[in-house]
C-alpha positions in Angstrom: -2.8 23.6 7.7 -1.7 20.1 5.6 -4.0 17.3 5.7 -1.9 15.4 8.0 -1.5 18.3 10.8 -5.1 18.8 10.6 -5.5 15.0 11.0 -3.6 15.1 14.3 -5.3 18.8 15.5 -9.0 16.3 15.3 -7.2 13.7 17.1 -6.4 16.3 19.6 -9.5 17.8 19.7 -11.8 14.6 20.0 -9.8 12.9 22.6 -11.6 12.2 25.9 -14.7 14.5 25.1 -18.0 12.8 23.7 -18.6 15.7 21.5 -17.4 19.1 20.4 -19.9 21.9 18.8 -19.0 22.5 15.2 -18.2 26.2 16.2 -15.5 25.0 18.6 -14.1 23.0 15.5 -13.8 25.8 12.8 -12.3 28.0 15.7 -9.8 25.8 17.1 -8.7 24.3 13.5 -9.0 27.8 11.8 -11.1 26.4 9.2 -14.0 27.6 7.1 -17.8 25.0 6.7 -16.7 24.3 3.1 -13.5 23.1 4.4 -15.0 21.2 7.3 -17.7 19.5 5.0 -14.3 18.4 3.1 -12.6 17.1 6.4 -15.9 15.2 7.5 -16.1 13.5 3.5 -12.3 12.6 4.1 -12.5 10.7 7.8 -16.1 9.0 6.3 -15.0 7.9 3.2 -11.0 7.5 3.4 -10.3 6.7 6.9 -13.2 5.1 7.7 -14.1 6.9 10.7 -17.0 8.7 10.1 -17.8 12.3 12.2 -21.2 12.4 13.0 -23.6 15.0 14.4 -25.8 13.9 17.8 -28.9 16.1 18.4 -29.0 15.0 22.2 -25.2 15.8 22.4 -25.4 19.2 20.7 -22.0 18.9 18.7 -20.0 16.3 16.5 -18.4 13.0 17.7 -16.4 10.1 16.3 -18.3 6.9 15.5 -15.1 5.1 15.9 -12.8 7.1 18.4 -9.9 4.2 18.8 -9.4 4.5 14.8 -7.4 7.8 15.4 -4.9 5.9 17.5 -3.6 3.6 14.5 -1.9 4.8 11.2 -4.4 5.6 9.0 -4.1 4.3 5.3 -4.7 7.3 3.8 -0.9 8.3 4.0 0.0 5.2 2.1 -1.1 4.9 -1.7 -0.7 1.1 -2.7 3.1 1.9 -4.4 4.0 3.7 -1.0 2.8 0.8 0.9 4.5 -1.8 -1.4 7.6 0.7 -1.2 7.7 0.1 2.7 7.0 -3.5 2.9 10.5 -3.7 -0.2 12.1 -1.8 2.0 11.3 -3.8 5.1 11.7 -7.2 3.0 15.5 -5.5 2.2 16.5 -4.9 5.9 15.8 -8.5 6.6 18.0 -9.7 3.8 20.4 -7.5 5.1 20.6 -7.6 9.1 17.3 -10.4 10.0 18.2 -9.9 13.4 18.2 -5.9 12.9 14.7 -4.9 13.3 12.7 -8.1 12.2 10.5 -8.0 15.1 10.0 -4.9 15.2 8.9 -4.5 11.4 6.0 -7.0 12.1 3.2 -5.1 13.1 4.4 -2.5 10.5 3.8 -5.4 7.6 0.1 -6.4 9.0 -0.5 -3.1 9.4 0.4 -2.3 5.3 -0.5 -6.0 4.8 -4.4 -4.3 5.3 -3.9 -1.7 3.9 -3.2 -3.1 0.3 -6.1 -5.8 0.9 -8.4 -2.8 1.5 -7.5 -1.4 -2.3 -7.0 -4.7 -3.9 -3.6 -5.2 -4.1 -1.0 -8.0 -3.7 1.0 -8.1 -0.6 3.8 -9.5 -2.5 4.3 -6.2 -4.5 4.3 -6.1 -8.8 8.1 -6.9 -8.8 9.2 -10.5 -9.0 9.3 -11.7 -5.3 8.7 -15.4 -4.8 9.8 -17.9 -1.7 9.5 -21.4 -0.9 10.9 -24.1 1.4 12.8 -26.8 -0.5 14.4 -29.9 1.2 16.4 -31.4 -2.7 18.1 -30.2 -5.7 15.7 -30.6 -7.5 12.9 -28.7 -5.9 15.5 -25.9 -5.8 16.4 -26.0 -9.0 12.5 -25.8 -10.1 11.9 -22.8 -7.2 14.7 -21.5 -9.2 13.2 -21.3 -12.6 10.0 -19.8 -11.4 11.6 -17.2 -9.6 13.3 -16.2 -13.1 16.8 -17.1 -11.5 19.8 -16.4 -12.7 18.9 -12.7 -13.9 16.7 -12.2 -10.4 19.2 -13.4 -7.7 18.5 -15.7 -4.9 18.4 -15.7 -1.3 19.3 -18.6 1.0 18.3 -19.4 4.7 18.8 -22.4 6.5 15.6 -24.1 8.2 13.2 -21.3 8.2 12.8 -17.5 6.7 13.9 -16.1 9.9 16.9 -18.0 10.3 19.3 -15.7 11.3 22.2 -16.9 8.7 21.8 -16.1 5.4 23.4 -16.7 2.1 23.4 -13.4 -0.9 25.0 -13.0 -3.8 23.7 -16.4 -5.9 24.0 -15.3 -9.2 24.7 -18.1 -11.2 24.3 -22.2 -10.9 27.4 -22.6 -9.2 26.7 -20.0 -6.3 23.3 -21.8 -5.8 24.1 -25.6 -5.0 26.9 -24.4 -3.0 24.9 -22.2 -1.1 21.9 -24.9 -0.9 24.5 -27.5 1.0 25.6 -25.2 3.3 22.1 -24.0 4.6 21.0 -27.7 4.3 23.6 -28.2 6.8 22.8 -26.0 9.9 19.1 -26.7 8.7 17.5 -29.0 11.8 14.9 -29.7 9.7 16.3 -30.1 6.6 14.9 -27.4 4.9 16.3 -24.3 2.7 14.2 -21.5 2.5 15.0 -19.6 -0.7 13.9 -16.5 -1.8 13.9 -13.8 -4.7 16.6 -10.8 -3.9 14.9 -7.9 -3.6 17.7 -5.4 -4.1 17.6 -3.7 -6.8 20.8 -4.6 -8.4 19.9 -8.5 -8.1 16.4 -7.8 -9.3 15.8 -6.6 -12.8 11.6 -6.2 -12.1 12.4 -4.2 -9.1 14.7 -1.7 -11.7 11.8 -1.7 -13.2 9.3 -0.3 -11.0 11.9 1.9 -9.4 12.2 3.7 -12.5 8.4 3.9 -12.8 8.2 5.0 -9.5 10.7 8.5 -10.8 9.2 9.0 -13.8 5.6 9.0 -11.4 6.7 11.1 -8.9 8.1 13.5 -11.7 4.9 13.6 -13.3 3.4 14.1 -9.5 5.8 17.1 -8.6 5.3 18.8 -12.1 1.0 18.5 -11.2 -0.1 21.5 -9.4 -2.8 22.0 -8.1 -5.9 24.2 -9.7 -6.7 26.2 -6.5 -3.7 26.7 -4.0 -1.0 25.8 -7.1 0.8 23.1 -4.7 2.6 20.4 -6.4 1.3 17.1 -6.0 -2.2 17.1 -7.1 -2.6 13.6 -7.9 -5.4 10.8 -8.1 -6.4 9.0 -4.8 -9.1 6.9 -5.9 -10.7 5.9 -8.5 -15.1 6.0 -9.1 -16.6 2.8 -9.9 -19.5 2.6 -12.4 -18.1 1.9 -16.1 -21.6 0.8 -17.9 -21.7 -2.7 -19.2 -21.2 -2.8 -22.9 -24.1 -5.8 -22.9 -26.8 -4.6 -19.9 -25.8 -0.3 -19.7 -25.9 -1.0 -15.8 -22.9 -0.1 -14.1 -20.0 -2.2 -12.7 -17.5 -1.7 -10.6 -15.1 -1.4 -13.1 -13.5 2.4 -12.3 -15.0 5.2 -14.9 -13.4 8.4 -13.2 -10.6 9.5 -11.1 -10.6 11.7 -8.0 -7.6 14.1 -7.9 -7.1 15.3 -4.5 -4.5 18.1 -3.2 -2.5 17.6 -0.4 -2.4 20.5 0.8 -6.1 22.4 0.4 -7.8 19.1 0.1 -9.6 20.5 -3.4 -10.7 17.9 -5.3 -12.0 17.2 -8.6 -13.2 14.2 -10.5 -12.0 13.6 -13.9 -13.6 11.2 -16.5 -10.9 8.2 -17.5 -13.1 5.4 -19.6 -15.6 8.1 -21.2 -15.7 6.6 -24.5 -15.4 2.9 -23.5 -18.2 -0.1 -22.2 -17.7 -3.0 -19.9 -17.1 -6.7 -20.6 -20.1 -8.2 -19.9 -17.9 -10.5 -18.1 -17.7 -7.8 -15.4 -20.5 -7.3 -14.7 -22.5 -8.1 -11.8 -26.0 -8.2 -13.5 -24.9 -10.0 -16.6 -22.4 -12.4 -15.0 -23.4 -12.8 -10.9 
């Protein structure tokens, strides 16, 4: 059974019952202990919903049953997640009115998710906005947002104005476009933004061709005990010594490699020969 139908066969078999004995479990889900012990390190440690035995119960429960009702981050790695919020960004460049609304809960949702490992919201690619009300604030929004070989977006008023102006390539194609929103503006404001299709945005090439070469790399990785593709890292171990004190920091020293389809895992050494910055570390520099 994948990792995400055994997900939803726990769901299933948690809902409405206080607990369940562990021998219900490995019957129901057709699993063996060592692959249970796996499931209960997985929900503890990567969904955040820890499975717990109670003595006074006589069988397992969830510490945190309403967690199993949301989308658990553990399908998205951060360049999934910054994948879907592109893609959502993209729609609303497209069609604002399409599914705008809609998309919001989707974008807090991944909007957490990426806090949770550290990442920026706004994605490695070059994706800048800001409200401008003269020429000259445009024109410096403009030359931060590396404009004219990453295109601009237009809006009139606000970022969810429904109008919007594409295609500003060059100087020209920009004030023209600036007047026009300024115009149906109420406020007088332009909301201008970085084009995040990939033709108008040379970063975003970028990390779309990253993104193939990865999943390349991903697909030719198989995995040690089934032989699935995919075995890939999922998280990385804190604890690189400091080069200064020898205590650890939370710099990463070691990769987990996890398959998605056994859920074997291994950990695998990545800064073995290498020390901490002093500057990194919490006993050196609080």
């Amino acid at each position: 059974m994948a990792e995400i139908d055994r997900y939803y066969a726990y769901q299933s078999l948690f809902s409405g019952r206080k607990a369940v004995p562990k021998s219900e479990i490995l019957k129901r889900l057709e699993i063996s202990s060592a692959t249970f012990k796996r499931d209960l390190s997985m929900f503890r440690d990567r969904l955040n919903t820890p499975i717990t035995y109670d003595r006074d119960l006589g069988g397992y429960k969830l510490e945190n049953p309403e967690a199993l009702q949301q989308l658990p981050g553990l399908w998205f790695s951060q360049e999934e997640a910054l994948a879907l919020m592109t893609i959502q960004t993209m729609i609303g460049q497209l069609e604002p009115s399409l599914l705008g609304p809609k998309l919001k809960p989707l974008q807090t949702r991944l909007n957490k998710i990426l806090e949770t490992q550290g990442a920026d919201a706004n994605g490695p690619g070059q994706s800048a906005h800001r409200e401008v009300k003269s020429v000259q604030e445009l024109m410096d929004f403009a030359n931060e947002a590396k404009f004219p070989e990453h295109h601009l977006v237009l809006r009139p008023a606000h970022q969810d104005h429904p109008h919007i102006y594409k295609n500003i390539c060059d100087e020209q194609s920009l004030l023209t476009a600036f007047h026009a929103a300024q115009k149906l503006a109420t406020n007088g404001l332009v909301f201008a933004e970085n084009d995040l299709r990939a033709f108008c945005n040379p970063t975003r090439q970028e990390i779309i061709k990253k993104a193939g070469q990865d999943l390349i790399q991903k697909l030719r990785s198989s995995c040690p005990s089934c032989h699935a593709p995919g075995y890939w890292p999922t998280k990385k171990m804190p604890g690189l010594p400091c080069s200064l004190c020898q205590q650890k920091t939370r710099l990463p020293i070691a990769e987990v490699w996890t398959c998605v389809a056994c859920l074997h895992e291994s950990e695998h050494d990545i800064q073995a020969e290498q020390l901490a910055d002093p500057s990194q570390c919490d006993h050196c520099n609080p």
